[in-house]
C-alpha positions as CSV (number, residue, x, y, z in Angstrom):
1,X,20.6,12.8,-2.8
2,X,16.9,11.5,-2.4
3,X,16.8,8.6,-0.7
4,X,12.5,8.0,-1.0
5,X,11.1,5.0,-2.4
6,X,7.4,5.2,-3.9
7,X,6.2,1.9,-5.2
8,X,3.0,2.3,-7.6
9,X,0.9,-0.8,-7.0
10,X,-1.7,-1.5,-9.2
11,X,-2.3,-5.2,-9.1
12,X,-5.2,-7.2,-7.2
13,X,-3.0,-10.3,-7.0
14,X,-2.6,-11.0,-2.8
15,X,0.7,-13.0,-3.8
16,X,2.2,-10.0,-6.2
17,X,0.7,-7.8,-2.3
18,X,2.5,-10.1,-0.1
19,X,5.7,-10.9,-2.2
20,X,6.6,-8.2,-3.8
21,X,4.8,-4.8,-2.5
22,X,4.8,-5.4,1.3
23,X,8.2,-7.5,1.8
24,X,9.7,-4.7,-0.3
25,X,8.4,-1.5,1.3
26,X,9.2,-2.9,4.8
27,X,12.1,-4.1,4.5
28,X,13.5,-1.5,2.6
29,X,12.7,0.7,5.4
30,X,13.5,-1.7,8.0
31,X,16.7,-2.7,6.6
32,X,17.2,1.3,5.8
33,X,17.7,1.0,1.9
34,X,16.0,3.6,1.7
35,X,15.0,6.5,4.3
36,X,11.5,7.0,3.3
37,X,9.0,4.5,1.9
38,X,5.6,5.1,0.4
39,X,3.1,2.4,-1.4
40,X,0.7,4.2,-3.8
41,X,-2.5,2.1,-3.5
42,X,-3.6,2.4,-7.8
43,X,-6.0,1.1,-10.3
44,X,-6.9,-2.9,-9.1
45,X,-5.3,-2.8,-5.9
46,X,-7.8,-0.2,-4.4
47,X,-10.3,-3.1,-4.4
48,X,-8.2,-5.4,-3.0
49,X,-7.6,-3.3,-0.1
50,X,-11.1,-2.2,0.4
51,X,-11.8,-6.0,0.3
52,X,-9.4,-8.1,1.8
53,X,-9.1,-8.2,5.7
54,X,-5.4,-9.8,5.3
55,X,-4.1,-7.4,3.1
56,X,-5.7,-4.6,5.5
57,X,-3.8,-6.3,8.4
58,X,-0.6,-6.2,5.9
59,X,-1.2,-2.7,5.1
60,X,-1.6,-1.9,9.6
61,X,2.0,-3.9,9.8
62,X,3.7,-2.0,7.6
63,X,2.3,1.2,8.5
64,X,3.5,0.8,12.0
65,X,7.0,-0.3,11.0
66,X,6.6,3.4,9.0
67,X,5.6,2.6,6.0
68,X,3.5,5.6,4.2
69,X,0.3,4.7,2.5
70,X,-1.8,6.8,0.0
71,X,-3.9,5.7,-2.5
72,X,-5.4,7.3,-6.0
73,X,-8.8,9.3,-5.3
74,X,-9.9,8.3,-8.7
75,X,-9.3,5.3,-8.6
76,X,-11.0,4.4,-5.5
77,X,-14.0,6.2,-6.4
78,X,-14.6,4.7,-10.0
79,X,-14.3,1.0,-7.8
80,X,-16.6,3.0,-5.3
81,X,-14.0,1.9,-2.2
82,X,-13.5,5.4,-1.2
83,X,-15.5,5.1,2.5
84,X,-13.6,1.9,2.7
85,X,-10.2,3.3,2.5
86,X,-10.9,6.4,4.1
87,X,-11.9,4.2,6.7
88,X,-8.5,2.4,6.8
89,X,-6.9,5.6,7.1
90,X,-5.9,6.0,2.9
């Protein structure tokens, strides 16, 4: 059985970011609820990332606690944040 966890975010609201996307993904790792966890930067959120030093920091924290990040190519290029997150390591 698969035990991965992809979460599609797509909003630019930080709270929805802090309270729901990040305390989800890490501890679902952390807490082993699932074995692999990825967050699919989408749509709005690109934006947000590309924009928003805290939510950057929040993406680093995550990523160290194992976390997998990846975001949508067309999606960052039609909100023209694709240096940006290449920069961040998306």
């Amino acid at each position: 059985m698969s035990r991965k966890l992809h979460i599609l975010w797509t909003s630019n609201d930080v709270n929805t970011a802090h309270f729901m996307v990040f305390m989800y993904a890490i501890n679902a790792l952390t807490k082993h609820w699932w074995d692999e966890v990825t967050v699919i930067v989408w749509g709005a959120s690109a934006k947000l990332v590309a924009e928003n030093k805290a939510i950057q920091d929040k993406i680093e924290m995550a990523k160290h606690q194992g976390v997998k990040v990846s975001a949508c190519i067309a999606c960052a290029t039609q909100l023209g944040v694709v240096d940006k997150l290449k920069e961040l390591g998306l």
